[in-house]
Backbone as CSV, one residue per row, in Angstrom:
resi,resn,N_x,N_y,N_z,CA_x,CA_y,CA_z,C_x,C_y,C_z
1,UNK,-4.757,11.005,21.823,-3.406,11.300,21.390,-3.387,11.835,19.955
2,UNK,-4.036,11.399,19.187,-4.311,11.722,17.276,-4.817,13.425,17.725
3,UNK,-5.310,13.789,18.502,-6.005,14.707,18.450,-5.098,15.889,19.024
4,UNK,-3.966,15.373,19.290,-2.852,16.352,19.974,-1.573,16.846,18.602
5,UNK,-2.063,15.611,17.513,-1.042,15.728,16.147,-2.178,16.464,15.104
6,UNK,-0.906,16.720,14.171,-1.446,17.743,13.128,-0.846,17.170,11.850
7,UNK,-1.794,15.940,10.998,-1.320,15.152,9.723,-1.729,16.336,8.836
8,UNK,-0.721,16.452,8.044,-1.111,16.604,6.292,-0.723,15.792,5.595
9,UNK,-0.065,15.023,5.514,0.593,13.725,4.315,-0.114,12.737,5.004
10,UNK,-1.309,11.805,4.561,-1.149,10.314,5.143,-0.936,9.146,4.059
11,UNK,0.059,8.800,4.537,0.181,7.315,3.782,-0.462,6.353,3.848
12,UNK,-1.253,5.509,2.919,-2.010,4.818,2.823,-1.810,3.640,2.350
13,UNK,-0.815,2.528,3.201,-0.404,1.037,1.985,-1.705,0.114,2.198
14,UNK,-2.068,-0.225,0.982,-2.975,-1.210,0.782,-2.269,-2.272,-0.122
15,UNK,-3.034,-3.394,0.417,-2.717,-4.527,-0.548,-4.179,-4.963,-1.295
16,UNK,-5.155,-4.073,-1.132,-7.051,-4.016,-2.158,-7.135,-5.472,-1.255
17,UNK,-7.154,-5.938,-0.395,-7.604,-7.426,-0.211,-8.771,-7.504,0.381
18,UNK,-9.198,-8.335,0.705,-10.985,-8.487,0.682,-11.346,-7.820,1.930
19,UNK,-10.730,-7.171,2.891,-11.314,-6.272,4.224,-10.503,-5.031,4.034
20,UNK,-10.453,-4.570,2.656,-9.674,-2.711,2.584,-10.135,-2.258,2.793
21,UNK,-11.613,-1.918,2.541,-12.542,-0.901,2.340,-12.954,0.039,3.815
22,UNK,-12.965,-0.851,4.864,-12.785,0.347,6.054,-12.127,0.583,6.401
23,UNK,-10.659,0.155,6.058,-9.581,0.759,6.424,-9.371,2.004,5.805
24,UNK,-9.572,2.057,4.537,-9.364,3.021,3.157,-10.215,4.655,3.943
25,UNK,-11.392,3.869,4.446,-12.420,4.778,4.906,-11.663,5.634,6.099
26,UNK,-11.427,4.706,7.175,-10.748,5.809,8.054,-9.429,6.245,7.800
27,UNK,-8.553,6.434,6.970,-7.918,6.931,6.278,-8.653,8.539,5.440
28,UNK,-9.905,8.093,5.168,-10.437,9.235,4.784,-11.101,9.898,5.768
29,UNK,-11.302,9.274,7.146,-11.660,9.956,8.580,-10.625,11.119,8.597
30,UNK,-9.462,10.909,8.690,-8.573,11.029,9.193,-8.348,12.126,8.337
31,UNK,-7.670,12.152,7.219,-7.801,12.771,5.978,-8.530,14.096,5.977
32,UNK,-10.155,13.835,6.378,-11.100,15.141,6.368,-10.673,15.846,7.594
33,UNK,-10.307,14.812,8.971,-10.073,15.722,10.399,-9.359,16.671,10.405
34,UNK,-7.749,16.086,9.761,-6.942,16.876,10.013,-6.375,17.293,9.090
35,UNK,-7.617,17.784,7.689,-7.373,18.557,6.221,-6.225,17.974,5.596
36,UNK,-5.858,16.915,5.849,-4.542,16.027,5.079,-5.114,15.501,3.946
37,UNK,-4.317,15.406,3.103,-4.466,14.433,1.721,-3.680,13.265,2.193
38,UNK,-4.533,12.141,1.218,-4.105,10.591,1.304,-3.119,10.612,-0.086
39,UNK,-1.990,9.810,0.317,-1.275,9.130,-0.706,-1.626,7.632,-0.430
40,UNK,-2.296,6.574,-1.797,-2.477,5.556,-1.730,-0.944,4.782,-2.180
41,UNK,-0.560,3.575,-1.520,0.041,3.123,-2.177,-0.164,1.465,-2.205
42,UNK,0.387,0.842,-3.051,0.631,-0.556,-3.207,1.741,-0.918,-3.749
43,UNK,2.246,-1.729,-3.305,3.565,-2.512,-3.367,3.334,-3.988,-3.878
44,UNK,4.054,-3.839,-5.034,3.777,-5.174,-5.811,5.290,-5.698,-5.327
45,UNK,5.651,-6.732,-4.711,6.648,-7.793,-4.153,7.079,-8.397,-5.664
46,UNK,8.385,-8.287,-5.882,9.329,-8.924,-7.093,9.029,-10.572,-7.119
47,UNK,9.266,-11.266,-8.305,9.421,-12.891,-8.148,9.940,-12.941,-7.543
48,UNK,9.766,-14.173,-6.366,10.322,-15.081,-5.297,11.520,-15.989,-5.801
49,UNK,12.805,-15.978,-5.064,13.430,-17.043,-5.505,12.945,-18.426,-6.303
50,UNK,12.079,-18.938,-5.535,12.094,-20.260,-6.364,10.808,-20.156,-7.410
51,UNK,9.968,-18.520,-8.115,9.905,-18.823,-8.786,10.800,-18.455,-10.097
52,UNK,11.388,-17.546,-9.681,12.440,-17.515,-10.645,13.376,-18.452,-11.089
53,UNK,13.763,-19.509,-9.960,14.517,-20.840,-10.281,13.698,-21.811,-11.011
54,UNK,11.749,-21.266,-11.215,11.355,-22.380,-11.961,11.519,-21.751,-13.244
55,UNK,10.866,-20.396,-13.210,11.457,-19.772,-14.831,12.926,-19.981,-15.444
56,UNK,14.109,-20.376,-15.018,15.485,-20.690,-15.121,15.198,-21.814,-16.020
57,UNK,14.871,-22.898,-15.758,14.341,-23.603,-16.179,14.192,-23.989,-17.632
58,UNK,13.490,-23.117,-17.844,12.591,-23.092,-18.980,13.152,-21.578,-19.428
59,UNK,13.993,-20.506,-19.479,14.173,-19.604,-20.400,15.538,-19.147,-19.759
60,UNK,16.573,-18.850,-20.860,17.501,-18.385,-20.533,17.720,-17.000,-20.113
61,UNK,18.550,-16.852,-19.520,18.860,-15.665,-18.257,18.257,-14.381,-18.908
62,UNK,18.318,-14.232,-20.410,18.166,-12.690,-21.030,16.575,-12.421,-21.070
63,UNK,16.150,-13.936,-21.779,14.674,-13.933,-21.268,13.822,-14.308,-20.292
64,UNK,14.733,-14.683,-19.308,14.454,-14.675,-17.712,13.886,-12.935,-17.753
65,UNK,15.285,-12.064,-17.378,14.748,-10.902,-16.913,13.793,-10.163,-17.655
66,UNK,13.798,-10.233,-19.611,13.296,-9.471,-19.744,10.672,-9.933,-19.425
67,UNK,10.873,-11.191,-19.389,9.360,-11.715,-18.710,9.514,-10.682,-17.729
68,UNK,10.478,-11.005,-16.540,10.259,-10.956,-15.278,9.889,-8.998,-15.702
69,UNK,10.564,-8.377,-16.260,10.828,-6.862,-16.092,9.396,-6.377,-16.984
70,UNK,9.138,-6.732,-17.848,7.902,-6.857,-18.670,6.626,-7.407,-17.771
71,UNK,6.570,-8.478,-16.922,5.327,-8.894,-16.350,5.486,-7.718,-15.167
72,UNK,6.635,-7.333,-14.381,5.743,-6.252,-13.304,5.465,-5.064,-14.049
73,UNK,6.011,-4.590,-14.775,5.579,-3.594,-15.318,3.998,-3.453,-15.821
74,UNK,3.613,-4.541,-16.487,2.442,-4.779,-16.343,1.416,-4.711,-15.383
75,UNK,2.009,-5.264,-14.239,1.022,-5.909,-13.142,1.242,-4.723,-12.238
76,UNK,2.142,-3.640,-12.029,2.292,-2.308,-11.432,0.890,-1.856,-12.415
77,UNK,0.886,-1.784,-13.600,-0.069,-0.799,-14.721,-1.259,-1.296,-14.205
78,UNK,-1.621,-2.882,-14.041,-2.883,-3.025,-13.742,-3.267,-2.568,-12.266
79,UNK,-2.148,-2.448,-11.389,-2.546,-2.548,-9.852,-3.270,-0.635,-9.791
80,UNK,-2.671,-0.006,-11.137,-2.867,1.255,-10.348,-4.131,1.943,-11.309
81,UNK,-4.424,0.794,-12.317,-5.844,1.046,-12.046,-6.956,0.301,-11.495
82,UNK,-6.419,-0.822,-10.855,-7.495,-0.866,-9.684,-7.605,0.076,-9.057
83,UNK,-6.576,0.756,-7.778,-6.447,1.390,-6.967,-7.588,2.685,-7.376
84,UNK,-7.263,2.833,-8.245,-7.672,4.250,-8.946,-9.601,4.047,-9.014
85,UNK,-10.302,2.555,-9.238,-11.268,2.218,-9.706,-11.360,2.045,-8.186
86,UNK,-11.132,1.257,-7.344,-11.132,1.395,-6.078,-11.907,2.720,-5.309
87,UNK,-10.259,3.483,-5.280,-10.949,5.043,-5.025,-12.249,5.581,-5.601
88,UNK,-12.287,5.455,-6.895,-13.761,6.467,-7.674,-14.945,5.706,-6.816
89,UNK,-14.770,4.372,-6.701,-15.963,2.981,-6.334,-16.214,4.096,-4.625
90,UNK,-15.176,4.135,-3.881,-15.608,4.521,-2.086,-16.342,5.408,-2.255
91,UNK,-15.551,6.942,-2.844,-15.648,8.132,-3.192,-17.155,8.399,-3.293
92,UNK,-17.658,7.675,-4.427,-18.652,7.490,-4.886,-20.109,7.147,-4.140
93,UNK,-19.843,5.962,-3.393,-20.607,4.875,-2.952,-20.626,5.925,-1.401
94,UNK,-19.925,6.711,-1.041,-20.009,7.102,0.550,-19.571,8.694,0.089
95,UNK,-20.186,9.382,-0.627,-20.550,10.435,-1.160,-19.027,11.436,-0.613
96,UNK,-17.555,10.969,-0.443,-16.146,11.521,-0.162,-16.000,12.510,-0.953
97,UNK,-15.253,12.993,-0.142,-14.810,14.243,-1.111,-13.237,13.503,-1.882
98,UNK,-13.290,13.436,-2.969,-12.146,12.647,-3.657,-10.907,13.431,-4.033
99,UNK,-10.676,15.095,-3.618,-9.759,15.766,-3.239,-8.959,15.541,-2.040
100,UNK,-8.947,14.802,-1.357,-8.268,14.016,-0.011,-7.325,12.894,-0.490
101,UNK,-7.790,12.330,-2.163,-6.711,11.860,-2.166,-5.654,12.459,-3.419
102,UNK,-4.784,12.595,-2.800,-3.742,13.406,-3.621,-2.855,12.593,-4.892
103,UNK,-2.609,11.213,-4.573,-1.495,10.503,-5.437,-1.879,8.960,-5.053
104,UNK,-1.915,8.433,-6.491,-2.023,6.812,-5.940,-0.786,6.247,-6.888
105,UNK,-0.123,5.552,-6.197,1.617,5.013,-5.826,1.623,3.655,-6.105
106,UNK,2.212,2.818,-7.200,2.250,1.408,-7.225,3.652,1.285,-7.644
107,UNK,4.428,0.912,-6.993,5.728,-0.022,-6.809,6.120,-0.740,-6.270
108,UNK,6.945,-1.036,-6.818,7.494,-2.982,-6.601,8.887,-2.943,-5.751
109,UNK,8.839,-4.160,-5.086,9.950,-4.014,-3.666,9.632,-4.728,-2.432
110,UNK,10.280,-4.499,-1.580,9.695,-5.344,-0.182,9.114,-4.676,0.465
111,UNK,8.070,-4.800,0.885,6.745,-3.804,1.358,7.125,-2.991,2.137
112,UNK,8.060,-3.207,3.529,8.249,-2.142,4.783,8.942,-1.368,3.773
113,UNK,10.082,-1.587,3.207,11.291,-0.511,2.705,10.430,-0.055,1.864
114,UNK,9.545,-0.404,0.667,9.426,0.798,-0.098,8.069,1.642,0.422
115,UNK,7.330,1.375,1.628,6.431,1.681,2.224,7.010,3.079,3.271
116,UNK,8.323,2.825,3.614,8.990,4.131,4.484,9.784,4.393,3.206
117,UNK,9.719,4.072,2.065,10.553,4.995,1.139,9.690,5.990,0.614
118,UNK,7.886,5.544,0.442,7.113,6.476,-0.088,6.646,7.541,0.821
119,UNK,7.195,6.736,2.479,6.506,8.152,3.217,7.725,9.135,3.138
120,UNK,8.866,9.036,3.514,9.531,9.618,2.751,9.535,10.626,2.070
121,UNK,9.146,9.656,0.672,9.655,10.691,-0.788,8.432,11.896,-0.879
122,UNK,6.970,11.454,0.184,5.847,12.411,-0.136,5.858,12.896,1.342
123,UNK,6.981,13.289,2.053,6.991,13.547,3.758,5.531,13.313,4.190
124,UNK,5.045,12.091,4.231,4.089,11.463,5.096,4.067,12.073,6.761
125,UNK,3.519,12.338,7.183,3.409,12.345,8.720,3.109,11.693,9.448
126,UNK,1.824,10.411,8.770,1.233,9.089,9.442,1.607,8.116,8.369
127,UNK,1.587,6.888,8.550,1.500,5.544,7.547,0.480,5.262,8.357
128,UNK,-0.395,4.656,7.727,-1.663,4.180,7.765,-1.884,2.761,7.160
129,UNK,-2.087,1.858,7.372,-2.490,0.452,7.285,-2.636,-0.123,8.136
130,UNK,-4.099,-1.352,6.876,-4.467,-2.648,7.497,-4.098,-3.659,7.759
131,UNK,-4.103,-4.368,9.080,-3.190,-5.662,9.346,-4.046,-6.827,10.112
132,UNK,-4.166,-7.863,9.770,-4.645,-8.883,10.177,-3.645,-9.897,10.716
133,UNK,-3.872,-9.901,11.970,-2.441,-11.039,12.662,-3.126,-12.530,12.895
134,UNK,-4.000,-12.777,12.623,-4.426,-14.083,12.227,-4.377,-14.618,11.283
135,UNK,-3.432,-13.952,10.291,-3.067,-14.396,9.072,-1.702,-14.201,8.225
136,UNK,-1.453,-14.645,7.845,0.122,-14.130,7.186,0.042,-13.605,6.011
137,UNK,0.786,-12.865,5.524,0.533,-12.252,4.174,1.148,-11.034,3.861
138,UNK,0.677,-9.663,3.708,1.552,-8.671,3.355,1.969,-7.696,3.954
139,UNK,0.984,-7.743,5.493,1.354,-7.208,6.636,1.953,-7.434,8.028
140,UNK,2.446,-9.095,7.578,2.678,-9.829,9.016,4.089,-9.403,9.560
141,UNK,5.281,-10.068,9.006,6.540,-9.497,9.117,6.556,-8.090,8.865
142,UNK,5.959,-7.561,7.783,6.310,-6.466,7.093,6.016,-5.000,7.841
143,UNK,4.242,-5.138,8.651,4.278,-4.395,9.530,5.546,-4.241,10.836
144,UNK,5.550,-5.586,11.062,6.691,-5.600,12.374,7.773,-4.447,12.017
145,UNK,8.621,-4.856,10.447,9.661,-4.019,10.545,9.123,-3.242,10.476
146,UNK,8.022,-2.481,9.863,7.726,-1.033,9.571,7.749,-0.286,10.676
147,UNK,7.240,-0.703,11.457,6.735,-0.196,12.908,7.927,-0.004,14.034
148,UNK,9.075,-0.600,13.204,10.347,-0.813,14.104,11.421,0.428,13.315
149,UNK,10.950,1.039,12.054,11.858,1.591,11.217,11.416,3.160,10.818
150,UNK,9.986,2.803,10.845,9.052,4.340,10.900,10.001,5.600,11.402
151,UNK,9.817,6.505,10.798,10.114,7.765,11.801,9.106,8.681,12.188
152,UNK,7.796,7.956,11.628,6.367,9.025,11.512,5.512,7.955,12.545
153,UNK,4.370,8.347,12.605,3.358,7.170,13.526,2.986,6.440,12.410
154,UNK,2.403,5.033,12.651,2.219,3.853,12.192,0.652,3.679,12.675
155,UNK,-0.341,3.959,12.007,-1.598,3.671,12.300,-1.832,2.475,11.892
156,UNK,-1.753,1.155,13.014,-2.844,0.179,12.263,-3.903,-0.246,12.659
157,UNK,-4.980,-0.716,11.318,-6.204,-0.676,11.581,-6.472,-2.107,11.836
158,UNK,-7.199,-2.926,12.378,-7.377,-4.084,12.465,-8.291,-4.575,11.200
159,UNK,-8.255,-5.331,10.288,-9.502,-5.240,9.405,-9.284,-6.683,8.611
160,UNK,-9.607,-7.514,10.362,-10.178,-9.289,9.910,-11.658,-9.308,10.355
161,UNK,-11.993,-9.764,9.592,-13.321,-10.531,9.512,-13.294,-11.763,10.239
162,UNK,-14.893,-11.862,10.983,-14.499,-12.618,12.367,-15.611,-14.171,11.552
């Protein structure tokens, strides 16, 4: 069926967790087949209610937000140079052509929505991610909606360790 479509945009959500690396890879299968560039992305998830009710706590509302707006900003800056150290590390290590990937994407939000907001904003043709259903975490719910909200195909890769 892949072989009947014609990708140039693939979206790529990663969360870097300890089984990315062949997912990342066939993403770059995919990528070389059908002369598409990869957009990487990661989605850093906002404080959780209750930890923000523990920061309440302990700092008033002005310096509530400005931690909270100051620490992702940060932790977006660090995520996208992993991503970036990530990429050079595959590229490298499995001799890629590192023109396949076009844009690496770190924002903050609830993973499905800003995951169909980036295919979207870079007209993606595939979303591409790894999901492990023996586990909960950043693809469990989040794939579900994605896969329910998509308007492009939804490639997922299986990538648990047995």
């Amino acid at each position: 069926m892949l072989a009947e479509l014609d990708f140039k945009h693939i979206l790529y959500a990663t969360d870097l967790g300890k089984h990315t690396r062949p997912v990342f890879r066939q993403a770059v299968r995919l990528a070389q087949k059908f002369n598409a560039n990869i957009i990487m992305l990661h989605v850093v998830e906002p404080l959780g209610r209750t930890g923000a009710s523990i920061l309440s706590v302990y700092l008033p509302d002005s310096d509530l937000e400005r931690v909270e707006h100051e620490g992702m900003r940060k932790t977006v800056e660090q995520m996208r140079q992993r991503l970036e150290r990530f990429c050079e590390e595959e590229m490298e290590a499995h001799n890629l052509d590192s023109l396949h990937v076009s844009d690496i994407v770190v924002t903050s939000g609830r993973v499905d929505e800003q995951i169909l907001k980036q295919a979207e904003k870079h007209q993606a043709d595939l979303i591409l991610l790894g999901s492990c259903y023996r586990r909960q975490g950043l693809h469990g719910d989040s794939t579900h909606r994605l896969t329910q909200h998509a308007k492009v195909p939804v490639l997922i890769v299986p990538n648990c360790s047995d």
